[in-house]
C-alpha positions in Angstrom: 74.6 0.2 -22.3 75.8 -2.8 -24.1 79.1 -2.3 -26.4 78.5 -2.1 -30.0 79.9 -5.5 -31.9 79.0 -4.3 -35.4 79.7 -0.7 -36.5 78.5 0.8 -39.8 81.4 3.1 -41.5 82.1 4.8 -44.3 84.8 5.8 -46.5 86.7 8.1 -44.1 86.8 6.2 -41.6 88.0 2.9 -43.2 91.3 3.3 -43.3 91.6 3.9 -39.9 89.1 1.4 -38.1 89.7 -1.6 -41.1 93.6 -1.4 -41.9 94.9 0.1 -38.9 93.1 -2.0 -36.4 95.3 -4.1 -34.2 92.5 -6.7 -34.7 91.6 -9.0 -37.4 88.5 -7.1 -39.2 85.8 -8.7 -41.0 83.9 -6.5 -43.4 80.2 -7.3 -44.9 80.1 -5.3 -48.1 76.5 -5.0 -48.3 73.2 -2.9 -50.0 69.9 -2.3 -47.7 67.7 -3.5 -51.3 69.8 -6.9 -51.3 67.9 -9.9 -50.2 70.7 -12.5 -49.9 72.6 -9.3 -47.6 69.6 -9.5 -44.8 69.7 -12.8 -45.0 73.6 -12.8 -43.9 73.0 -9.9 -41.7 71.6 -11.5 -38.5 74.5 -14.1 -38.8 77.3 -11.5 -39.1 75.5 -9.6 -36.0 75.8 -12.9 -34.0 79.3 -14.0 -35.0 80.1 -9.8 -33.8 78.9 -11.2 -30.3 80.9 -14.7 -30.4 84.1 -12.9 -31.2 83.6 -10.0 -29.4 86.8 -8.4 -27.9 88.8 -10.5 -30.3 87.7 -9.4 -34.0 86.3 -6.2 -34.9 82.9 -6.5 -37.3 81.8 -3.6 -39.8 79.6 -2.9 -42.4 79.7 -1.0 -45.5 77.2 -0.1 -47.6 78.3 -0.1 -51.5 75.5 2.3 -51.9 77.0 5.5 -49.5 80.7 4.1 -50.1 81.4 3.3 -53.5 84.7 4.0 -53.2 85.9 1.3 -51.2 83.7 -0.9 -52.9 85.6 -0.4 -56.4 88.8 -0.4 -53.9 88.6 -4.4 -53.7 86.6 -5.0 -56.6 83.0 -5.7 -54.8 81.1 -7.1 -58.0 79.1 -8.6 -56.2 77.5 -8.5 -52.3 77.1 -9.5 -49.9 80.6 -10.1 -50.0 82.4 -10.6 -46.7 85.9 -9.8 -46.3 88.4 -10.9 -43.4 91.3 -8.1 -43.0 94.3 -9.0 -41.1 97.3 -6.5 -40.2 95.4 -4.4 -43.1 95.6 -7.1 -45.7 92.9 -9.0 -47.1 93.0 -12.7 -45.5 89.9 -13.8 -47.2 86.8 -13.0 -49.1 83.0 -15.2 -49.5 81.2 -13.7 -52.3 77.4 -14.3 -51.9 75.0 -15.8 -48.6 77.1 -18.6 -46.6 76.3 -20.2 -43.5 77.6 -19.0 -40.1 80.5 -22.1 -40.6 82.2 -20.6 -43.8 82.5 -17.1 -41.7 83.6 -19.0 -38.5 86.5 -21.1 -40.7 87.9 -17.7 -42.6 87.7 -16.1 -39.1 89.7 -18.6 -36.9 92.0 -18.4 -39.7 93.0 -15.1 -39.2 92.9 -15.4 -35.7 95.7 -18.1 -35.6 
């Protein structure tokens, strides 16, 4: 069975698998009803694969975790965050193309 890239949390387990992580963690604050989030999906799956090993990919859904939502101020999604050493490195509000997420990734990773 192939290892799981992207993994789908929620509020209890944040804390440990975003902040605590050893690796830089990039977040998609997302809503199964938004269109611009499904459109960003299949790119944030693909970048999970690219950076594999290296960067840890997870999703949240605003809707089941509110919580953490109101936590960094999500007023809007999709809105991808990059956490490093459990600080927020970077956030894209709205769709973006694989390159914005790439730049804001290999920034955290230097």
């Amino acid at each position: 069975m192939a290892e799981e890239t992207l993994v789908h949390l929620h509020s209890e387990d944040f804390d440990k698998e975003v902040l605590q992580s050893d690796l830089p963690a990039v977040v998609d604050f997302y809503a199964d009803w938004c269109g611009p989030c499904r459109m960003v999906s299949p790119i944030i799956e693909s970048l999970s694969h690219e950076y594999a090993g290296r960067v840890k990919f997870v999703k949240i859904n605003t809707d089941e975790s509110p919580d953490i939502a109101e936590r960094y101020g999500i007023m809007s999604i999709p809105t991808i965050m990059v956490f490093k050493k459990g600080q927020v490195a970077s956030r894209t509000v709205g769709a973006g193309p694989a390159a914005v997420y790439k730049q804001k990734i290999d920034a955290a990773l230097n």
